[in-house]
FITIDO-630872 format. One record per residue (C-alpha): residue number from 1; residue in three letters; x, y, z. Coordinates in nm, 3 decimals. Example, Ala and Ser with C-alpha at 12.3 -4.5 7.8 and 13.67 -1.06 7.14 Angstrom:
2
+-----+------+---------+---------+---------+
! seq ! type !    east !   north !      up !
+-----+------+---------+---------+---------+
!   1 !  ALA !   1.230 !  -0.450 !   0.780 !
!   2 !  SER !   1.367 !  -0.106 !   0.714 !
+-----+------+---------+---------+---------+
! end
This chain:
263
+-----+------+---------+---------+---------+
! seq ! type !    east !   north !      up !
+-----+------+---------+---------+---------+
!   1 !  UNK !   0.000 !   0.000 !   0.000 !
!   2 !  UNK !   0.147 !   0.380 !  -0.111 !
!   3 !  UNK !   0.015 !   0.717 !  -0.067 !
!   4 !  UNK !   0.100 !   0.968 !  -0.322 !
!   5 !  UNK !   0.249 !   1.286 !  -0.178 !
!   6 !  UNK !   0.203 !   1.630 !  -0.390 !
!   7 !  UNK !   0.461 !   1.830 !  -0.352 !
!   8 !  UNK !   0.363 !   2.140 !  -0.195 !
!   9 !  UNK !   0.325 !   2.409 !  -0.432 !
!  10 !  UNK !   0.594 !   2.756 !  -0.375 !
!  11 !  UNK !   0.446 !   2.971 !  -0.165 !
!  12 !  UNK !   0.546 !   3.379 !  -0.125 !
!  13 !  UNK !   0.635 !   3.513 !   0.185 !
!  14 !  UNK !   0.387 !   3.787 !   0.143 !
!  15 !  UNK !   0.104 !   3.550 !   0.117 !
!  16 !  UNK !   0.182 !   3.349 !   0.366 !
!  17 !  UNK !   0.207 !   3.690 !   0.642 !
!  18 !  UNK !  -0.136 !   3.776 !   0.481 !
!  19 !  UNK !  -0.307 !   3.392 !   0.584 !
!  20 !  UNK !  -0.105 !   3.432 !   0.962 !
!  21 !  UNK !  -0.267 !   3.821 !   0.948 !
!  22 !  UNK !  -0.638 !   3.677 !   0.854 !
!  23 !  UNK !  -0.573 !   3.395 !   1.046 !
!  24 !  UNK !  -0.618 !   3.135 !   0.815 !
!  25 !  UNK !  -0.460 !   2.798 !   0.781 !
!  26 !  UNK !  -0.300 !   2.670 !   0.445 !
!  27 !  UNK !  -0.415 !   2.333 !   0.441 !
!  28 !  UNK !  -0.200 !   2.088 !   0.268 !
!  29 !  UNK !  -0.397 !   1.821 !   0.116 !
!  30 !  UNK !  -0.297 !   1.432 !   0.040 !
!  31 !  UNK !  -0.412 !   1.234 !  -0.250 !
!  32 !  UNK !  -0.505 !   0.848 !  -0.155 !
!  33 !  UNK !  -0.497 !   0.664 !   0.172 !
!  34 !  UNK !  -0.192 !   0.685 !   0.428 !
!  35 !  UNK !   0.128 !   0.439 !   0.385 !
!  36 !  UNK !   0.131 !   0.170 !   0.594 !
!  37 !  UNK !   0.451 !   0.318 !   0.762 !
!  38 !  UNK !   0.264 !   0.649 !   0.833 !
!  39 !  UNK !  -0.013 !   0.429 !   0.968 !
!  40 !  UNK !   0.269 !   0.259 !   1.176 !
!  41 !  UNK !   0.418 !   0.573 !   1.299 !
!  42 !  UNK !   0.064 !   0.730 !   1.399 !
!  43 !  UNK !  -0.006 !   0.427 !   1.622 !
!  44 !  UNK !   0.345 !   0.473 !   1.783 !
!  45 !  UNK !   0.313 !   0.801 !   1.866 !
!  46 !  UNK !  -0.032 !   0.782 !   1.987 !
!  47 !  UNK !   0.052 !   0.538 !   2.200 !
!  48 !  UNK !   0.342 !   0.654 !   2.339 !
!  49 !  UNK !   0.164 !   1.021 !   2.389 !
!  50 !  UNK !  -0.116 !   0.792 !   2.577 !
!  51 !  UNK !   0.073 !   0.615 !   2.793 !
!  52 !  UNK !   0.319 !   0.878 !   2.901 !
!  53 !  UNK !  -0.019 !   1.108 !   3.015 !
!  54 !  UNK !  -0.213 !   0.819 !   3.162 !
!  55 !  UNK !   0.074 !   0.649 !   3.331 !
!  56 !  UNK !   0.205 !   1.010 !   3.409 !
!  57 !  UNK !  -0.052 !   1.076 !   3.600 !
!  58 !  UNK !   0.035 !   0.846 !   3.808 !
!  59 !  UNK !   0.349 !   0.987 !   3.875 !
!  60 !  UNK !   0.197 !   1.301 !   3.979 !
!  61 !  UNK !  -0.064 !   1.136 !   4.211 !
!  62 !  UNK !   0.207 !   1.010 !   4.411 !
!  63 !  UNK !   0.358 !   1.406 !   4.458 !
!  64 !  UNK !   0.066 !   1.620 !   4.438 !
!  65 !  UNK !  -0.249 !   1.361 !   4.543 !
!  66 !  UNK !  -0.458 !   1.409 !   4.209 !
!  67 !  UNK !  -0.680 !   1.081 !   4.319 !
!  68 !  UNK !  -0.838 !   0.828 !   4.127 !
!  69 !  UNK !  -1.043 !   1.097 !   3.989 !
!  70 !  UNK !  -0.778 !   1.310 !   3.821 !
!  71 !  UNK !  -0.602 !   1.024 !   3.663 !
!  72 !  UNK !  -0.950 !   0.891 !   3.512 !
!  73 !  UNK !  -0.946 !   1.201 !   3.392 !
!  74 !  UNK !  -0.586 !   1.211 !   3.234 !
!  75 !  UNK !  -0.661 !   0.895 !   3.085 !
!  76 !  UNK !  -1.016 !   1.035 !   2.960 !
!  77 !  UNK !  -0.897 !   1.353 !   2.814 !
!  78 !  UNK !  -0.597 !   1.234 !   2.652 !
!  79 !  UNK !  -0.759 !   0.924 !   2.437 !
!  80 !  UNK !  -1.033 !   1.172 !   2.310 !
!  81 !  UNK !  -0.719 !   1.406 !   2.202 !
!  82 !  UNK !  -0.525 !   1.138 !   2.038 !
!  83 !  UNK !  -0.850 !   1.006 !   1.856 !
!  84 !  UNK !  -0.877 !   1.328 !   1.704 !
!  85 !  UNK !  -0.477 !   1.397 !   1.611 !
!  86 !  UNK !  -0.425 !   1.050 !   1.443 !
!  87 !  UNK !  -0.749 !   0.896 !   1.409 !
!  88 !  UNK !  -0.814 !   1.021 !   1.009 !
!  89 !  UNK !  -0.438 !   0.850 !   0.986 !
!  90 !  UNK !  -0.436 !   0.552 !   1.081 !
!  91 !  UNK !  -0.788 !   0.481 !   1.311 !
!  92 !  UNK !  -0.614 !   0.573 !   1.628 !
!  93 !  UNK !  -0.634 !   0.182 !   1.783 !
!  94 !  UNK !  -0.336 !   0.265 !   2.035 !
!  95 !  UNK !  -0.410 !  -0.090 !   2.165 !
!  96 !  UNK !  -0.316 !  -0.487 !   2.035 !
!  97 !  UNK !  -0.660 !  -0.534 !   2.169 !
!  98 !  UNK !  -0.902 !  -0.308 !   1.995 !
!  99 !  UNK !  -0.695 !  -0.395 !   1.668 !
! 100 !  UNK !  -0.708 !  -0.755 !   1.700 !
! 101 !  UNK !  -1.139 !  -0.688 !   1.760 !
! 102 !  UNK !  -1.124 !  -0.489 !   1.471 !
! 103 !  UNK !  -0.975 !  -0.764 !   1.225 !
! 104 !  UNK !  -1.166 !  -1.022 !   1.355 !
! 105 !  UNK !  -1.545 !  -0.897 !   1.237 !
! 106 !  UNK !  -1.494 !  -0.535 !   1.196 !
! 107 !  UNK !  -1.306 !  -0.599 !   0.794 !
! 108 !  UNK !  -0.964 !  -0.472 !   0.961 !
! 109 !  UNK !  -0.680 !  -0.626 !   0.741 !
! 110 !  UNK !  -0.506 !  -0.893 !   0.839 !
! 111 !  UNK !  -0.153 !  -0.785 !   0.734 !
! 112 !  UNK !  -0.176 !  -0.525 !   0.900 !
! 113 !  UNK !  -0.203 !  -0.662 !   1.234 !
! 114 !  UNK !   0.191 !  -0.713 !   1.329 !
! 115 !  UNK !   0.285 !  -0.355 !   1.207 !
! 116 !  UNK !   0.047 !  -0.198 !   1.434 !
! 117 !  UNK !   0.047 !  -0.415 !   1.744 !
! 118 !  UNK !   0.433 !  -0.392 !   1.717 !
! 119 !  UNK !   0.438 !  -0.022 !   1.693 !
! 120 !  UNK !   0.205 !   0.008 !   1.975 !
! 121 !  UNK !   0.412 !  -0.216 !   2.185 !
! 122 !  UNK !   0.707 !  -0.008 !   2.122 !
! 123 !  UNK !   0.534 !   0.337 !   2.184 !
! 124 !  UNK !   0.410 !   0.179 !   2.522 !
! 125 !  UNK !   0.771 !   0.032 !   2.616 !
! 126 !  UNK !   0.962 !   0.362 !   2.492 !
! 127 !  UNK !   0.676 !   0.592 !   2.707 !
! 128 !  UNK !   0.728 !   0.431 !   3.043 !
! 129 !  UNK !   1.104 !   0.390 !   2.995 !
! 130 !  UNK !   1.086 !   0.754 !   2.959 !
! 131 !  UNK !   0.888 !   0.828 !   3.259 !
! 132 !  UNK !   1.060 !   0.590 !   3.465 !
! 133 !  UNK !   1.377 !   0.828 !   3.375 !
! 134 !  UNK !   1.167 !   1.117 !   3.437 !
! 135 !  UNK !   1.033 !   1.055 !   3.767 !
! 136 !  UNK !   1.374 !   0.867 !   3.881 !
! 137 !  UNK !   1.270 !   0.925 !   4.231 !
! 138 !  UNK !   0.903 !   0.804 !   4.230 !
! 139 !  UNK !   0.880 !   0.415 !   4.255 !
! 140 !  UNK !   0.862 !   0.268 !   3.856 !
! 141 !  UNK !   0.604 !   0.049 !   4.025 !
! 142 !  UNK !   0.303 !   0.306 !   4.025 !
! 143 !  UNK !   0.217 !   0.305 !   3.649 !
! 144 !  UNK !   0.180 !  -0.084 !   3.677 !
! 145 !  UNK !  -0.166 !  -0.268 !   3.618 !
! 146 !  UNK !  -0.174 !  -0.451 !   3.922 !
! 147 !  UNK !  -0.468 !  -0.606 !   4.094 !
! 148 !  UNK !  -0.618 !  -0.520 !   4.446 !
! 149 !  UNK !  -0.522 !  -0.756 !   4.726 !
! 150 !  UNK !  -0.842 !  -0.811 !   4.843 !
! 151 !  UNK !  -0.924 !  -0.953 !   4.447 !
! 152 !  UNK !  -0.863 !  -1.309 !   4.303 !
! 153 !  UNK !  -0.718 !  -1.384 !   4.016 !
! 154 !  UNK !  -1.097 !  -1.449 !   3.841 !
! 155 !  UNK !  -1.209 !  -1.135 !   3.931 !
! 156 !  UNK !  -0.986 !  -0.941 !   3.783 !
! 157 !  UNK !  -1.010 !  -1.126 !   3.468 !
! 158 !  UNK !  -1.373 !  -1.070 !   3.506 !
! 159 !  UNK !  -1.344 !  -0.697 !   3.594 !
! 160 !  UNK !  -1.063 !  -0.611 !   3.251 !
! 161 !  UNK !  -1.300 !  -0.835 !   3.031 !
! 162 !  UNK !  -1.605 !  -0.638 !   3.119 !
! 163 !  UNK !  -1.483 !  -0.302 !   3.105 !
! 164 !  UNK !  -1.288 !  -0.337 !   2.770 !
! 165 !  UNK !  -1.612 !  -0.492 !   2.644 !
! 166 !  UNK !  -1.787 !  -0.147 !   2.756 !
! 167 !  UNK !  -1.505 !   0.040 !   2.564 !
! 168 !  UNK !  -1.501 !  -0.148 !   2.273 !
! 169 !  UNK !  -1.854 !  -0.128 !   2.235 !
! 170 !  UNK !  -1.863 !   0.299 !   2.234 !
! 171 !  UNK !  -1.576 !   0.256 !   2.005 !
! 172 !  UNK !  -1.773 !   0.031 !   1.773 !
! 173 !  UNK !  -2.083 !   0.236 !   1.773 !
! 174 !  UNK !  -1.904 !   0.574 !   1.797 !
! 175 !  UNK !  -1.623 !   0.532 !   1.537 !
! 176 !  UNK !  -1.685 !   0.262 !   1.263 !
! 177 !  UNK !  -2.107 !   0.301 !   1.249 !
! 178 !  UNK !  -2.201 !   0.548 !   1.026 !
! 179 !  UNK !  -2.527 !   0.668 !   1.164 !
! 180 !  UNK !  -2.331 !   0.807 !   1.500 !
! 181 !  UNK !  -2.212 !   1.177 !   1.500 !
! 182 !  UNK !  -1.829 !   1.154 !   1.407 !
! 183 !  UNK !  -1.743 !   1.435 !   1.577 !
! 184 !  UNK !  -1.863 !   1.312 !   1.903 !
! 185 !  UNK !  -1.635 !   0.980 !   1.836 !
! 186 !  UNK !  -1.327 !   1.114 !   2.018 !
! 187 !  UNK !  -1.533 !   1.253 !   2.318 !
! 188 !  UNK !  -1.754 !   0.882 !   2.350 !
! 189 !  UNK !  -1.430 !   0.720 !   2.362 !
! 190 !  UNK !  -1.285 !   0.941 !   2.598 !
! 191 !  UNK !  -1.603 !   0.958 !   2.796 !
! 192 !  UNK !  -1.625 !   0.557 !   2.790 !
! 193 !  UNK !  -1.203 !   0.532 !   2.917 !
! 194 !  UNK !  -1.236 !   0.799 !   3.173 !
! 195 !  UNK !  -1.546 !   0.545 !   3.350 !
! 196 !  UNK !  -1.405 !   0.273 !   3.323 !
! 197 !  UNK !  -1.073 !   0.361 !   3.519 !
! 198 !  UNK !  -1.297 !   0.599 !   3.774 !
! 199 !  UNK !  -1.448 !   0.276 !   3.887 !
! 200 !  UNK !  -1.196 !  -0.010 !   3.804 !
! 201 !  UNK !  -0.881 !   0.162 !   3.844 !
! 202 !  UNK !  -0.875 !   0.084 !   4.221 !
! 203 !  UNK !  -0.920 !  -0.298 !   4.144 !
! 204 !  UNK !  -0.776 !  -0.354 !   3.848 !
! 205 !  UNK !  -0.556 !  -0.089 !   3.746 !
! 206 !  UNK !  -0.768 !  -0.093 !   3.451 !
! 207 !  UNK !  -0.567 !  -0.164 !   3.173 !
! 208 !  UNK !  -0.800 !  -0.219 !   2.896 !
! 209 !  UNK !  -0.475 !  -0.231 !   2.666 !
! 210 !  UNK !  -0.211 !  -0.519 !   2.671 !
! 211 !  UNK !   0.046 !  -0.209 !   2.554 !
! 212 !  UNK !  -0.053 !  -0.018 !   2.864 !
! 213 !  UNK !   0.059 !  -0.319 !   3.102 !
! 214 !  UNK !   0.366 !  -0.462 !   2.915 !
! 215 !  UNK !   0.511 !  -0.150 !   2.869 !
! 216 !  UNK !   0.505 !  -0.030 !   3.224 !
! 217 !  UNK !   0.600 !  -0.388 !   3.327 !
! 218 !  UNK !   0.930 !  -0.412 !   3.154 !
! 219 !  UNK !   1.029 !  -0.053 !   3.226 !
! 220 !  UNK !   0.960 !  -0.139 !   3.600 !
! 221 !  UNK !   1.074 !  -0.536 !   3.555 !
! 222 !  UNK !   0.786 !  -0.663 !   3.713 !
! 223 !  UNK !   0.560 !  -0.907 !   3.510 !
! 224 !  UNK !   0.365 !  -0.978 !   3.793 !
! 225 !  UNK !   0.009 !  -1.135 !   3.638 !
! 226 !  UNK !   0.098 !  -0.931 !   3.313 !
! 227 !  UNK !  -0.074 !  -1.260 !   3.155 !
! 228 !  UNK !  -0.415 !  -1.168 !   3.255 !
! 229 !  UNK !  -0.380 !  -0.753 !   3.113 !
! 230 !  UNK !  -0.317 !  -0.914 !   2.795 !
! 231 !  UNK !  -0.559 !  -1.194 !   2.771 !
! 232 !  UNK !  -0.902 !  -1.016 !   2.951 !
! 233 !  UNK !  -0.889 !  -0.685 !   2.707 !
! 234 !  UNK !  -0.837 !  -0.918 !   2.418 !
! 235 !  UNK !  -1.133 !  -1.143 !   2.505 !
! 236 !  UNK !  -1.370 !  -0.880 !   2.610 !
! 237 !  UNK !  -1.274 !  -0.620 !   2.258 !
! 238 !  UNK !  -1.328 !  -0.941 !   2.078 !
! 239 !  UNK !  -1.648 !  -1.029 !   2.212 !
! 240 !  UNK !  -1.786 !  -0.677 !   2.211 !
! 241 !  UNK !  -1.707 !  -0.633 !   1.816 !
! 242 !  UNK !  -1.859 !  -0.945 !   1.780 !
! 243 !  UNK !  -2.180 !  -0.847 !   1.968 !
! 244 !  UNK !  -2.213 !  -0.489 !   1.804 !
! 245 !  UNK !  -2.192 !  -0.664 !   1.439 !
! 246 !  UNK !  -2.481 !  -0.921 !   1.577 !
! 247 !  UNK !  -2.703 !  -0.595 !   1.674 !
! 248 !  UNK !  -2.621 !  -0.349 !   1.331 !
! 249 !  UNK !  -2.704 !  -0.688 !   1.134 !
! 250 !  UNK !  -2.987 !  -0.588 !   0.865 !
! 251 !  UNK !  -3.338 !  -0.777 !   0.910 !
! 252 !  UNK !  -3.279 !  -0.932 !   0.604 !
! 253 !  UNK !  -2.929 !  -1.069 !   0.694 !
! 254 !  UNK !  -3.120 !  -1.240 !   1.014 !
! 255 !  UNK !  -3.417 !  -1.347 !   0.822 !
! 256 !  UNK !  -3.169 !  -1.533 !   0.585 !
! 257 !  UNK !  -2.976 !  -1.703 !   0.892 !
! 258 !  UNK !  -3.307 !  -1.772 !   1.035 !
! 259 !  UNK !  -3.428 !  -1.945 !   0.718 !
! 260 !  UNK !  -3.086 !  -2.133 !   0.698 !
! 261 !  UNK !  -3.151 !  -2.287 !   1.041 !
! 262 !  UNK !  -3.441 !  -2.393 !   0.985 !
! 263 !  UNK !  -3.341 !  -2.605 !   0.636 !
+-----+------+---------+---------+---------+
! end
């Protein structure tokens, strides 16, 4: 896959003072869809943007007391910004989870799956490394998805299945149907992150993302039931794809299955 480029037509000084004056933006437009590779770098800088907020904020709690609250809200605020700066590039997935749900009923390609869980693995791994060498004298161990003591291992697994289920579900209605309002997606999505962490955070960590957990977890070297932050999301974006294709399936479509039952 290749994107032709323009190249961007001479410009005077002149004119371009006269657009800053007016306040007008020269927009620079793109013929075709974006490159693979630009698809590859949008997901890694996405994810490393969202990690280094939400785990940030983490950071921060432990100096300045933000609560659970405040990093909901980090998490919230910053999804719904990325969504909007990369998601015309490359769909703004930003986790192995919602792109593996996407591929397997939402017509995602298949190729494309190792280029962008790979570069969202490496904007996760390169984010916490840098805010472990930011924050050298906070603990590593705070932006870790780590379950609540007073939590089994089943619950947990229970608790990251359900609420990536909840946020794959917004982003399936918000983002790939095209009745919804599109320029509402960011905002559902952020709306639907900044929820789930408000009430899961203090049991699960909430991951939601297997980038968000191994990332953190090698820049900290703790692996600690890293197993179950990868496996839950995955099951529960999976299923909710699944689900939302079931509901947006035309009468017709379920009149035919029904028929084919029957026979």
């Amino acid at each position: 896959m290749s994107s032709v480029v323009p190249s961007t037509p001479e410009v005077s000084p002149k004119s371009v003072m006269a657009d800053l004056e007016l306040g007008k933006l020269t927009e620079m437009k793109t013929q075709g869809s974006p490159s693979i590779w630009q698809k590859a770098i949008a997901e890694f800088l996405g994810t490393y943007i969202l990690i280094f907020i939400g785990c940030g904020s983490a950071f921060i709690d432990q100096q300045n007391n933000i609560t659970i609250v405040g990093i909901a809200l980090a998490w919230g605020v910053v999804i719904t910004a990325m969504v909007y700066t990369f998601g015309h590039i490359s769909g703004a997935h930003l986790n192995p989870a919602v792109t593996l749900a996407f591929a397997s009923g939402l017509g995602f390609p298949f190729k494309q799956i190792p280029v962008y869980v790979i570069s969202q693995f490496l904007g996760a791994i390169l984010s916490s490394i840098s805010l472990r060498a930011l924050f050298k004298e906070t603990s590593p161990g705070v932006m870790l998805t780590l379950p609540n003591s007073l939590q089994n291992d089943l619950t947990v697994i229970a608790w990251e299945i359900i609420i990536s289920f909840i946020l794959m579900l917004v982003i399936c209605s918000a983002a790939t149907d095209h009745r919804a309002p599109k320029e509402l997606c960011g905002v559902a999505i952020g709306a639907a992150i900044f929820i789930n962490v408000l009430i899961a955070g203090k049991v699960t960590g909430a991951s939601m993302n297997p980038a968000r957990s191994l990332g953190p977890a090698i820049a900290a070297k703790n692996y600690n039931k890293l197993w179950m932050y990868i496996v839950a999301p995955t099951i529960g974006t999976i299923t909710a794809s699944s689900v939302y294709k079931l509901l947006t399936l035309s009468p017709e479509t379920i009149n035919r299955i029904g028929n084919k039952q029957q026979t």
